[in-house]
C-alpha angles and dihedrals in degrees: 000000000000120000118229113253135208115241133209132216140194129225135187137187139177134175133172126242107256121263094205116016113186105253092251094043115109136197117268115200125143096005089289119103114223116213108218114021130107102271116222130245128253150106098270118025088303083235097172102195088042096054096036087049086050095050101043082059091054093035079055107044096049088258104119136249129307094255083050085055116034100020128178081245089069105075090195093077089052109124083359111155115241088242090064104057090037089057088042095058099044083060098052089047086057091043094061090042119281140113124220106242086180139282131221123208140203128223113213120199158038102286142075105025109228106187090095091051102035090117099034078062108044087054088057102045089039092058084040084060112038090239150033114318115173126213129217137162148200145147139232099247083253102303117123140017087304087042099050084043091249087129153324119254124183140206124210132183115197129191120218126188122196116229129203084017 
C-alpha cells in the first residue's frame, strides 16, 4: 500500500509596469490595491503574488499552469482580480482531489514596499485561497526588469495534499 503524498508546485509570474495607465487605474499586488503606485500591465489586474500563488496550486495538483487555465483567449478573465483567479484555482485543485496545505510567495521588485501590509496581504491572498499563504519580499539590488523599476515578477511554492486516495 502507498501512502498518499503531499506535492509541491512552482509558480512564476511576471508583469510590466504600464506605459500608459489610465489616470484612475491602481496597482494591484497582493490583493491590496495600492493608491498611488504605477499599476502593472496585463489582461486581468497583472496581480503578481495572486496569480504566482495560483499557478504554483495548479502546477501542484497536475492542472496546468495558470496561462492553461486562465488564458488572455478567454475574455471572461479579463479584468479579472487576482483573487479571483487565486480563489478559482484552489477550487479547481479541490475539485480533482486535493486539499491546500498552504503556498508562500515572493515579491520581486523595487515598489510598493510590503513590509507595512504584509499582513493586510497575506489575509487577502489566505481567504483567496481557502488557506495560509505567506508573504515575503525582496529586490534584486537593482539588476534585472524588478532592479531598473520596469516591473515587479513573483515566485510561489504551494503544498497539496490528496484526499480519499
Amino acid at each position: 500500500m502507498t501512502l498518499p503524498l503531499p506535492r509541491t508546485g512552482i509558480g512564476v509570474d511576471v508583469h510590466a509596469y504600464d506605459p500608459e495607465p489610465a489616470p484612475d487605474a491602481v496597482l494591484h499586488l497582493a490583493g491590496l490595491a495600492w493608491p498611488g503606485e504605477r499599476p502593472l500591465a496585463g489582461h486581468s489586474d497583472a496581480d503578481v503574488a495572486a496569480h504566482a500563488a495560483a499557478d504554483a496550486l495548479l502546477s501542484a495538483s497536475g492542472l496546468g499552469d495558470l496561462g492553461s487555465n486562465f488564458g488572455t483567449s478567454e475574455p471572461q478573465w479579463a479584468g479579472a482580480a487576482g483573487t479571483t483567479l487565486l480563489a478559482e484555482a484552489a477550487r479547481r485543485v479541490r475539485a480533482a482531489g486535493f486539499e491546500v496545505g498552504n503556498v508562500a510567495v515572493q515579491v520581486i521588485g523595487n515598489r510598493p514596499r510590503l513590509g507595512r501590509r504584509r499582513e493586510e496581504a497575506e489575509a487577502a491572498l489566505s481567504s483567496a485561497a481557502g488557506a495560509p499563504v505567506t508573504v515575503s519580499a525582496t529586490t534584486t539590488d537593482g539588476l534585472g526588469l524588478t532592479g531598473r523599476g520596469e516591473g515587479v515578477a513573483a515566485v510561489a511554492t504551494a503544498l497539496v495534499v490528496p484526499v480519499g486516495a
